[in-house]
C-alpha positions as CSV (number, residue, x, y, z in Angstrom):
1,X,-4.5,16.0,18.1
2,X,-2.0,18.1,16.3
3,X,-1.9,18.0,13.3
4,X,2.2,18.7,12.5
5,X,3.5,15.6,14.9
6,X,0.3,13.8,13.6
7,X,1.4,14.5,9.9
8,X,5.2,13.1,10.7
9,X,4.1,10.0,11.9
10,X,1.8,9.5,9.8
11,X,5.1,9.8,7.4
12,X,7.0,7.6,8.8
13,X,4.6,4.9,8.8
14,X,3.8,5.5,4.8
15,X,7.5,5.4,4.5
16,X,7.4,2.0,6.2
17,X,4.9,0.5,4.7
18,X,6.0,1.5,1.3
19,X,9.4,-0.2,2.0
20,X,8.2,-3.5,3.0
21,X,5.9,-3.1,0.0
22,X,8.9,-3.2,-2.2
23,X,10.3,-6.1,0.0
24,X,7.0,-8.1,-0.3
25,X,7.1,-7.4,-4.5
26,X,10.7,-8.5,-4.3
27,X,9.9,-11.9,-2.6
28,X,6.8,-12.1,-5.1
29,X,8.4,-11.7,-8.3
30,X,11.2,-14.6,-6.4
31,X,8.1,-16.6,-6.5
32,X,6.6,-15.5,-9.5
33,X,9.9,-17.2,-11.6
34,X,10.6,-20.2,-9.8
35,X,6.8,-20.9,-10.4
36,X,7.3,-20.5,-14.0
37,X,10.2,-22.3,-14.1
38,X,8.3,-25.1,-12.5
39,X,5.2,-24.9,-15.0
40,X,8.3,-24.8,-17.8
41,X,9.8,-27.7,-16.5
42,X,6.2,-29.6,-16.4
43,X,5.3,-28.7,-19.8
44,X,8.5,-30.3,-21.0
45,X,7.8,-33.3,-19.0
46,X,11.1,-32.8,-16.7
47,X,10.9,-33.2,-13.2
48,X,11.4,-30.0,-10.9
49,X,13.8,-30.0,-8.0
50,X,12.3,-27.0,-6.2
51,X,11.0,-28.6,-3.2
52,X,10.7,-25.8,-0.9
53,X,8.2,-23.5,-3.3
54,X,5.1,-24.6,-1.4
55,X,6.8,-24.0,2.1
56,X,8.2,-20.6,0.6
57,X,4.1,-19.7,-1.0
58,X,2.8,-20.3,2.5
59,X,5.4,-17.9,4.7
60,X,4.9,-15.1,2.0
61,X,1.4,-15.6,2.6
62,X,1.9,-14.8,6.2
63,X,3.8,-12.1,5.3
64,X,1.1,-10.3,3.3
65,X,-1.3,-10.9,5.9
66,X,1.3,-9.3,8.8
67,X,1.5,-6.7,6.3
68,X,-2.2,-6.4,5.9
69,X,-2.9,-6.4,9.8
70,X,-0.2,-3.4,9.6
71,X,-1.9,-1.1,7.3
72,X,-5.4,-1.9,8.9
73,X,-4.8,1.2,11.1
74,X,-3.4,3.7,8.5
75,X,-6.7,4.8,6.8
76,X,-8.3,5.2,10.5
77,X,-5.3,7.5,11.5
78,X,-5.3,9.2,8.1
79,X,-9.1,9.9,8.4
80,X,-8.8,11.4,12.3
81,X,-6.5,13.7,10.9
82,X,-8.5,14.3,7.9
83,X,-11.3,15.6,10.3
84,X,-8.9,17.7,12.4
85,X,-6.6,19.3,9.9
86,X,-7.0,23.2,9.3
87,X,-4.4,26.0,7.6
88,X,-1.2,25.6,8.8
89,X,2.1,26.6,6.8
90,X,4.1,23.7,8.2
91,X,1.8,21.1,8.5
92,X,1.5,22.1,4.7
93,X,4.8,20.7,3.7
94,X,4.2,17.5,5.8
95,X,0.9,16.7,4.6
96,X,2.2,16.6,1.3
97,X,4.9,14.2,1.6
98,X,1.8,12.1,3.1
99,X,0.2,12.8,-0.2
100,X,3.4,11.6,-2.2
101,X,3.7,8.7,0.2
102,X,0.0,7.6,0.2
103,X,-0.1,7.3,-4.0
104,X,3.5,6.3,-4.3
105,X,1.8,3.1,-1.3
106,X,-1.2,2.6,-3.2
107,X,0.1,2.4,-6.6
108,X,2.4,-0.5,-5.4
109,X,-0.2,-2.1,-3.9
110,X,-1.9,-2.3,-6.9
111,X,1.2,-3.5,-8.5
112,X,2.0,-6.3,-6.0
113,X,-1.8,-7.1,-6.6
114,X,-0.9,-7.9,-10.0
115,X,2.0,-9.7,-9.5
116,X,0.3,-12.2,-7.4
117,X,-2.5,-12.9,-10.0
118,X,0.6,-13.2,-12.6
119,X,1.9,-15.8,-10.0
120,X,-1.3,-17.1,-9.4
121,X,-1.8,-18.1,-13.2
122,X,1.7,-19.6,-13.7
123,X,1.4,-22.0,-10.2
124,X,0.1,-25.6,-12.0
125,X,-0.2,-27.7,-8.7
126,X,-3.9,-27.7,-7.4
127,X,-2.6,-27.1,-3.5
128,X,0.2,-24.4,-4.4
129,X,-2.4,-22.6,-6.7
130,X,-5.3,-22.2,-3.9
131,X,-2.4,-20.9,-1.8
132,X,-1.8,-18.4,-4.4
133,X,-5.7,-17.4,-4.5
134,X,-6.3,-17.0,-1.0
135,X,-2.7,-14.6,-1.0
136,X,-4.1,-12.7,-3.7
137,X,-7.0,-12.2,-2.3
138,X,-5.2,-10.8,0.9
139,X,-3.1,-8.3,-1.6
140,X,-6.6,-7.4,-3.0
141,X,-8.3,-6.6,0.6
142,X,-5.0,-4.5,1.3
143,X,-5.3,-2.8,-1.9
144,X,-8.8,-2.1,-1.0
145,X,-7.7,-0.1,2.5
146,X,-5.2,1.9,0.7
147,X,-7.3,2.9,-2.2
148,X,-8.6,5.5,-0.5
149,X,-5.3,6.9,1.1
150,X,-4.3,9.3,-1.4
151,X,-7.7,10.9,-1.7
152,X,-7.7,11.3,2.2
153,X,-4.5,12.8,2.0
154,X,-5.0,15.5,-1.1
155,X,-8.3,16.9,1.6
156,X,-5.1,17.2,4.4
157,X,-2.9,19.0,1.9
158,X,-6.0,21.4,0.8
159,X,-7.5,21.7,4.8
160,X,-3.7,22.6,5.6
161,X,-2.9,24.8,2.7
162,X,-5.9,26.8,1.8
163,X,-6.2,30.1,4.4
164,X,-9.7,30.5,5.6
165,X,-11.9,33.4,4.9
166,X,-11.5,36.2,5.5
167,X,-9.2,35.4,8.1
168,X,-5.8,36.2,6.0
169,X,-4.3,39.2,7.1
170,X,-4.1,42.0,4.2
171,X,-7.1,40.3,2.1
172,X,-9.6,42.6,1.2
173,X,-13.2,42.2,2.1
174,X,-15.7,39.5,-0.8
175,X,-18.3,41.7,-2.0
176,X,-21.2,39.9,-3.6
């Protein structure tokens, strides 16, 4: 495997996932008010006319588990590159957009992992609130995979960066 076309896709996945990241936190936090203004509306004893929030819980939570099928494969890629990376100047500039990408993926992660246990402690109705469990517990295994992403992809940036010994032309000779 090379490691520069290996690097760009590896890029353009990240860049993926990280956009429907944002998507998925957008149709979250959609969730996350119309659930509070359905606990509001209960605690004031009105009725709520938002019939479709169940039907709307349920296709985000496929969603998140498309999304989590999806990003099963990135830390396998990222870790076969890992193993196979060594100095290279260009492959130095891609692996740290991979770096940006991977931290900029798992931080959002972690906040869409919030976001759901916000949503999750503002649902009131018994069925719609085990729906928000079980999807927050999907946002947590997919949190889980890319926690380790950015670590994986600071030992690329160093493998592909760092010249090896006394193999750099003009270096002169370690004496110990």
């Amino acid at each position: 495997m090379d490691t520069v076309p290996a690097l760009k896709q590896m890029e353009s996945q990240l860049s993926v996932a990280c956009d429907r990241v944002s998507t998925l936190r957008a149709k979250l936090e959609d969730l996350l008010f119309r659930a509070q203004r359905i606990a509001a509306a209960q605690k004031n004893m009105m009725k709520s006319n938002d019939m479709m929030f169940g039907y709307d819980l349920q296709h985000f939570r496929r969603d998140v588990r498309a999304m989590g099928g999806e990003l099963s494969s990135i830390p396998t890629v990222m870790g076969s590159i890992e193993r196979v990376a060594a100095y290279d100047d260009r492959a130095a500039k891609f692996a740290q957009t991979v770096m940006r990408l991977s931290m900029r993926l798992s931080q959002s992660l972690r906040g869409l992992h919030d976001m759901a246990l916000l949503a999750h402690q503002h649902i009131r109705a018994a069925d719609h609130k085990i729906e928000a469990w079980y999807m927050a517990q999907d946002i947590e295994e997919m949190v889980m995979r890319g926690q380790g992403l950015p670590t994986s992809a600071n030992k690329i940036v160093i493998a592909t960066s760092t010249p090896p010994r006394g193999g750099s032309p003009g270096s002169a000779p370690r004496v110990s």
